[in-house]
C-alpha positions as CSV (number, residue, x, y, z in Angstrom):
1,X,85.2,108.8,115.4
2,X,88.2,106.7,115.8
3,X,89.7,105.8,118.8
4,X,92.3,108.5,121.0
5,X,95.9,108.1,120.0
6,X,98.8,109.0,122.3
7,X,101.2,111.9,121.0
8,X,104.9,110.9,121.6
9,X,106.1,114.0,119.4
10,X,105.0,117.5,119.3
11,X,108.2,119.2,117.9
12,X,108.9,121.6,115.1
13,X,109.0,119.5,111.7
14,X,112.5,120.6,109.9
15,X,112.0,121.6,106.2
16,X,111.7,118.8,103.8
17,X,114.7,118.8,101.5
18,X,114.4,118.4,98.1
19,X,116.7,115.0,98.5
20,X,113.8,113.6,101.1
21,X,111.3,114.9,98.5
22,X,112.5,113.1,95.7
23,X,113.1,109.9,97.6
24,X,109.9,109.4,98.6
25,X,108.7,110.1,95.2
26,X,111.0,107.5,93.6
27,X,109.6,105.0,95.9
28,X,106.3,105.4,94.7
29,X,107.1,105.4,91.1
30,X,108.8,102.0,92.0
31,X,106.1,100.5,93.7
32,X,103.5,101.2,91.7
33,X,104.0,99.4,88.5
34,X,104.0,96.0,90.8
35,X,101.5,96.5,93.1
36,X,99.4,98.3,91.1
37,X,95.6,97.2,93.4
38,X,97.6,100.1,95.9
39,X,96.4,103.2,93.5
40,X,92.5,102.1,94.7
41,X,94.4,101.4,98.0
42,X,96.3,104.1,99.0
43,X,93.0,106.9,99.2
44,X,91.2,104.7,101.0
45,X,93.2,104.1,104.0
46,X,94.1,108.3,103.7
47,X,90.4,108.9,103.5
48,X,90.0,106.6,106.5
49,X,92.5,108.0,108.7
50,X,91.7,111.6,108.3
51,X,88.1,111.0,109.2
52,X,89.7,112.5,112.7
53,X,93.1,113.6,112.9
54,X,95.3,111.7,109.4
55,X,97.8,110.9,112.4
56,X,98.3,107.4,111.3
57,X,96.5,105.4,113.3
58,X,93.0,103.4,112.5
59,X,90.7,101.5,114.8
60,X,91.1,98.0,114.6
61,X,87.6,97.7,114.0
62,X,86.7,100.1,111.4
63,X,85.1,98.5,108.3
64,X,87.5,97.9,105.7
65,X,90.4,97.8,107.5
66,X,90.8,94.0,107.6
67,X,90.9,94.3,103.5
68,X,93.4,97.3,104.0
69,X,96.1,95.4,106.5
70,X,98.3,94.0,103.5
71,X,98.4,97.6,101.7
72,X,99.3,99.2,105.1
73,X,101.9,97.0,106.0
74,X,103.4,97.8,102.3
75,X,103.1,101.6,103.4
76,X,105.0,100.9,106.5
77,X,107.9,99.0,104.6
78,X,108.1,102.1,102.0
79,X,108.1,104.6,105.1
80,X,110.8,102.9,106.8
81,X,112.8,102.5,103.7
82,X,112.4,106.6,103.3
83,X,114.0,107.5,106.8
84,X,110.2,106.9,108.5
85,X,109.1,109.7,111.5
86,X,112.6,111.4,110.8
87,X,111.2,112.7,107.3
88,X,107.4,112.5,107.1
89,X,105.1,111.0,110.6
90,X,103.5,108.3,109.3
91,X,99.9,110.6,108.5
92,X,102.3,112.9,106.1
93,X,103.1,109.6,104.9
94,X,99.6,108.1,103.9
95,X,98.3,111.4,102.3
96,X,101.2,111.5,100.1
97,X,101.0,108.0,99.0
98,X,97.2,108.7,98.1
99,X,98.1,112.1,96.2
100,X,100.7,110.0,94.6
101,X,98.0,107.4,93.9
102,X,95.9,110.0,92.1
103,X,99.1,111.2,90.0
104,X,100.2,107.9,89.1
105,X,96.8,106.3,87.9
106,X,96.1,109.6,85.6
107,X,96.7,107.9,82.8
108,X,93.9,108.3,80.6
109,X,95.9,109.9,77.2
110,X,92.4,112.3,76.7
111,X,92.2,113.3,80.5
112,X,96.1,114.4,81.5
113,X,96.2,115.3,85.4
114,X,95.9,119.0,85.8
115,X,98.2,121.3,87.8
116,X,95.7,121.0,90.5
117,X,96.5,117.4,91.0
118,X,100.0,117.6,89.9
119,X,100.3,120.0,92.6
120,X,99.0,117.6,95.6
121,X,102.2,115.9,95.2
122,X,104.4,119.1,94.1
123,X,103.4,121.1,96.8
124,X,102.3,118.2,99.3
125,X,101.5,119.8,103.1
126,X,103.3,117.9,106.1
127,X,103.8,118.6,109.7
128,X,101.5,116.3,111.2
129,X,101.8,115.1,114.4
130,X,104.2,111.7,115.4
131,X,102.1,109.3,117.1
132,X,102.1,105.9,118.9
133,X,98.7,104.6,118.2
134,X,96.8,103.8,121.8
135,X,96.4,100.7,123.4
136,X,98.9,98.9,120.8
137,X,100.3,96.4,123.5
138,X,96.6,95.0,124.0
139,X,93.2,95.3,122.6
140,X,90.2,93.4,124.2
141,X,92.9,91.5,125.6
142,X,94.5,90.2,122.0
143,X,97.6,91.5,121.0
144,X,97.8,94.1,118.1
145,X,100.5,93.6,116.3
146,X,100.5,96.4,113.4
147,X,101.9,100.1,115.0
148,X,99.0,101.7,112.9
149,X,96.0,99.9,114.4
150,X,94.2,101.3,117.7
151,X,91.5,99.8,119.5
152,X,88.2,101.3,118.4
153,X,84.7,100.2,118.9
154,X,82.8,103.2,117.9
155,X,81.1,103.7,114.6
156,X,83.1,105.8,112.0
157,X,81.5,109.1,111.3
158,X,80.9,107.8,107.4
159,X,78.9,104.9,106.5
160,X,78.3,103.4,103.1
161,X,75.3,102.8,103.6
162,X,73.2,106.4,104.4
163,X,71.4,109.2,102.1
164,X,72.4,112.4,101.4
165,X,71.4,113.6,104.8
166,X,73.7,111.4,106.5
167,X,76.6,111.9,103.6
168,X,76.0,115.9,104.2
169,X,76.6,115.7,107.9
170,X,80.0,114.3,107.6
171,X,81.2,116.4,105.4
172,X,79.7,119.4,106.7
173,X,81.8,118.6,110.1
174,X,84.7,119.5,107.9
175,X,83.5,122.7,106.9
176,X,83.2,121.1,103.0
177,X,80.1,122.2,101.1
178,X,78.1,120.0,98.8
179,X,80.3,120.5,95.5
180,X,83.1,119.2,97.4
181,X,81.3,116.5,98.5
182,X,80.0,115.4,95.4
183,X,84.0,116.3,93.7
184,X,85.3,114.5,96.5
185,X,83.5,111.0,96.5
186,X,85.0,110.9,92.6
187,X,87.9,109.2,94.2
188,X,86.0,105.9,94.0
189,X,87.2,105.6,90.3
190,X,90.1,104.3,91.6
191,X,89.9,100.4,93.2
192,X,87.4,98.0,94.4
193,X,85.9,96.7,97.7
194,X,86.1,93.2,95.8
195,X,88.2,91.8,99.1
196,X,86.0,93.7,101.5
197,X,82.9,91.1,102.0
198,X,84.2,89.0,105.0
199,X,84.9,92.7,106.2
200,X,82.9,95.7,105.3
201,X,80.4,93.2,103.9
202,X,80.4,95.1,100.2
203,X,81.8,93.8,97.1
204,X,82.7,94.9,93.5
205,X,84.1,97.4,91.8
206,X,82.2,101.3,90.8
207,X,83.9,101.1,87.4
208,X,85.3,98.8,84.5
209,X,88.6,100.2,84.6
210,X,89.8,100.5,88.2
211,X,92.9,101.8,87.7
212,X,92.6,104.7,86.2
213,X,91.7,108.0,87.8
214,X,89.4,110.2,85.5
215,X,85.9,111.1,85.6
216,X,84.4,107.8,84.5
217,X,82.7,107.5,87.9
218,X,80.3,110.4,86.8
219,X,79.5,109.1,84.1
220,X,78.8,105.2,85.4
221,X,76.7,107.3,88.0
222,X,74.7,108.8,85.8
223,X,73.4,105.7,84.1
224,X,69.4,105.2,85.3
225,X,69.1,109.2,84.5
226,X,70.4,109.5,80.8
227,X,69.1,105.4,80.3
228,X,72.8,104.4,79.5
229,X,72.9,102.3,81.8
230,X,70.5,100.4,84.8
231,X,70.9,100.4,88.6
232,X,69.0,97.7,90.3
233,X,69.7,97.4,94.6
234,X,70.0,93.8,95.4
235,X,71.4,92.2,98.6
236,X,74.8,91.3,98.1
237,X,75.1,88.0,99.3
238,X,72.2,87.4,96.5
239,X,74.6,88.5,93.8
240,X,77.2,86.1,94.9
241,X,75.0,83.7,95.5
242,X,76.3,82.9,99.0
243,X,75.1,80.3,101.4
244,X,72.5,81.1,104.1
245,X,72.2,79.9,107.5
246,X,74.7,80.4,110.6
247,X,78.3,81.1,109.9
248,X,77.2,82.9,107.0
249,X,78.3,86.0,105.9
250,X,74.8,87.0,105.5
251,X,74.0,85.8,109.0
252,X,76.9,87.4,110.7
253,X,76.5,90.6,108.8
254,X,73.0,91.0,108.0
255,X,71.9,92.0,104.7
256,X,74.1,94.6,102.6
257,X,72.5,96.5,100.2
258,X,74.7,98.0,97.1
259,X,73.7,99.3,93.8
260,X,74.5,97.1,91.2
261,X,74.3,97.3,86.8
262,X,75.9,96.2,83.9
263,X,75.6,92.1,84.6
264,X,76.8,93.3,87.9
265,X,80.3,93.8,86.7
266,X,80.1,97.4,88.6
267,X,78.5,98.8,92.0
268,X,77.2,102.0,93.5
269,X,76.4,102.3,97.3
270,X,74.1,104.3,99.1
271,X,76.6,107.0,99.8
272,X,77.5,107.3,95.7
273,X,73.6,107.2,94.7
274,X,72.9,109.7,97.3
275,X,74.4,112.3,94.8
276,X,72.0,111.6,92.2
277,X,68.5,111.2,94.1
278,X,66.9,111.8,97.4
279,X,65.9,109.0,99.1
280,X,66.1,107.2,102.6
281,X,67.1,103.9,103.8
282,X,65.9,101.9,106.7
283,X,68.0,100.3,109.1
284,X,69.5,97.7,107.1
285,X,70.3,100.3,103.7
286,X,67.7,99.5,101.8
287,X,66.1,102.8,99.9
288,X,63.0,104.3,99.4
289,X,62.0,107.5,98.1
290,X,62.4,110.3,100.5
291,X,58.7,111.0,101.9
292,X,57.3,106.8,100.8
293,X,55.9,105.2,103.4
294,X,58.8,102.8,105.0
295,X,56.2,99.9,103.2
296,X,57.4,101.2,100.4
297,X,60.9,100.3,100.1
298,X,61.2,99.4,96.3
299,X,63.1,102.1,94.9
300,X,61.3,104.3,92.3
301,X,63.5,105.8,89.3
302,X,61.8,109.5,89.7
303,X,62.8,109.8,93.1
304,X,63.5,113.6,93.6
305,X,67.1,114.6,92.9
306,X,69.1,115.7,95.7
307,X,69.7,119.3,96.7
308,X,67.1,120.3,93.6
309,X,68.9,118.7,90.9
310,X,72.1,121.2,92.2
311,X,74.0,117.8,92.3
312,X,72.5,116.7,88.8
313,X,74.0,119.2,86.9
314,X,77.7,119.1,89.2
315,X,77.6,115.6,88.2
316,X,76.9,115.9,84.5
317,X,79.2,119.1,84.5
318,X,82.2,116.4,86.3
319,X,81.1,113.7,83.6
320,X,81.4,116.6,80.4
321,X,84.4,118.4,81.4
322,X,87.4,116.4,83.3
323,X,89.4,119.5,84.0
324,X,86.4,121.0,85.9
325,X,86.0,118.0,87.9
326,X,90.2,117.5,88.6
327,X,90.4,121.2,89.7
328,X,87.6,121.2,91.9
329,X,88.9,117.4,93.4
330,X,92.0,118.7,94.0
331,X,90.9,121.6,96.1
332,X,88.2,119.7,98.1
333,X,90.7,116.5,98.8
334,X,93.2,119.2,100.0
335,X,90.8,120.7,102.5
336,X,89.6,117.0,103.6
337,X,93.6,116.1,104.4
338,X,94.0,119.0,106.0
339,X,91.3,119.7,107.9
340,X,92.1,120.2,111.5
341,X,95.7,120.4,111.5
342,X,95.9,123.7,112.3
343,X,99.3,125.8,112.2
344,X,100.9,122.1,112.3
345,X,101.5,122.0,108.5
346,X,104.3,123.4,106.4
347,X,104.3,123.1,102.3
348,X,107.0,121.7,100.5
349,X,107.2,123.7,97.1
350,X,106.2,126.7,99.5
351,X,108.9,128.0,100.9
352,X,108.3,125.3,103.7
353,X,106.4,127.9,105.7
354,X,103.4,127.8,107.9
355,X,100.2,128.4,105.5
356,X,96.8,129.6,106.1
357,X,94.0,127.7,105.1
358,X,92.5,127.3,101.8
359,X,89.3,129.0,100.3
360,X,85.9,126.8,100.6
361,X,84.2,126.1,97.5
362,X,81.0,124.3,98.1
């Protein structure tokens, strides 16, 4: 979990006006077309953040962040242009620039964003607390100079790198049931972890055209089951072809395991193959078929699919039928953003009233 953050604000949100609405929508629609790596960027630093509380603050030490810094220090130029804590805290502020991601990106002509996802900007949930992220001043006695960092040393609750067992849990924590979580990790149509290897220690992109959010990534995921297309796990560091030895990334990270096909143009992690089939990973993520002998860690293409080939058919369904999938995104992201948040949140497009929660679907 990510490290404690100090509330400075606890007080009753005023209704956001259809002027503050709109100008934080224009400012999207304006940054967008120039910094357009922020659609894949924007999610993940939501996603991050509401792993606990999507108050705005992330441990300085989470994987990723590092890559993240520039896009978050964009986000905090847009929210202070917008009015900043006066109109949305800054975790209103990172879940709508995600939704708006998702709006923005849906530009496939054959795959037109639903009402669903229209709707997760339309009728966008705020409320959440103002925070001052803790220890800002100092952290392991080095200055932190960003008012969204905190100091962190614990492991996030999601890794990369597990099964389905270890995807389930963290989900499950959030009271969202296995066809949110396979609806949910969809998201990773949009961007890349290309900057991430000095960082997370991943690399690459999970499908040819990054910037577009549709269902592609079911259907790049089910490759090694309809034979379209090939996964083969190889250390990363291999696949660049990186230097060994100390002061390597390899040596300073340890070895990284991701999924990789197509001339290695596009990538699949532990956490995105866990959909598909059940298998375990040893302590440095590399698979082997659930029940193998940990000798056995090459991985086998009739490993057992997950949750009795439940997940098969949600991801063939999510790869056949893009409205299916939007819908059931929408309503899963929704529950992820707003979680734990209690009676904090008020809906703009709503009547700007307190709201219950929403129905579960998995």
């Amino acid at each position: 979990m990510k490290a404690v953050c100090l509330l400075v604000a606890l007080v009753a949100v005023s209704a956001l006006t259809n002027t503050e609405f709109n100008a934080v929508k224009t400012a999207f629609q304006t940054h967008f077309p120039n910094n357009q790596e922020d659609l894949g960027h924007f999610p993940r630093i939501a996603f991050l953040d509401c792993v606990d509380e999507c108050n705005g603050c992330i441990g300085s030490s989470t994987p990723g962040v590092t890559a993240l810094t520039p896009a978050m220090d964009r986000l905090e130029v847009l929210h202070a242009a917008i009015g900043g804590n006066a109109v949305l805290s800054r975790g209103d502020f990172w879940v709508f620039a995600a939704n708006m991601a998702f709006v923005t990106a849906a530009t496939n002509p054959r795959q037109r964003p639903t009402n669903a996802v229209l709707n997760l900007v339309d009728n966008i949930a705020y409320g959440r607390p103002v925070v001052t992220c803790a220890n800002l001043a100092v952290c392991a006695g080095a200055p932190l100079a960003k008012a969204y960092l905190s100091c962190a040393t614990d492991t996030p609750a999601f890794s990369l790198s597990v099964g389905w067992a270890g995807n389930r849990r963290f989900f499950q924590d959030m009271n969202l049931g296995a066809r949110d979580n396979v609806a949910i990790m969809g998201f990773h149509t949009l961007g890349s972890l290309e900057n991430d290897r000095t960082d997370s220690g991943y690399t690459g992109k999970w499908v040819p055209n990054n910037f577009v959010f549709d269902n592609q990534y079911y259907s790049w995921l089910l490759g090694p089951y309809d034979k379209a297309r090939e996964w083969t796990m190889k250390d990363t560091a291999v696949v660049l072809g990186e230097a060994v030895g100390p002061g390597s990334n390899s040596a300073r990270l340890g070895p990284r395991y991701q999924w990789f096909s197509h001339g290695d143009e596009t990538m699949m992690l532990n956490a995105d193959m866990s959909l598909m089939y059940d298998f375990e990973t040893d302590f440095d993520g590399l698979a082997y078929c659930k029940g193998k002998s940990m000798l056995n860690k090459v991985f086998e293409e009739h490993c057992a699919f997950t949750e009795k080939t439940t997940n098969l058919g949600l991801v063939a369904d999510y790869r056949n039928d893009w409205v299916y999938w939007m819908d059931d995104f929408a309503s899963a992201w929704t529950r992820y953003t707003e979680w734990n948040q209690g009676a904090n949140l008020n809906r703009y497009g709503n009547g700007g009233g307190i709201f219950g929660g929403l129905g579960f679907l998995g």
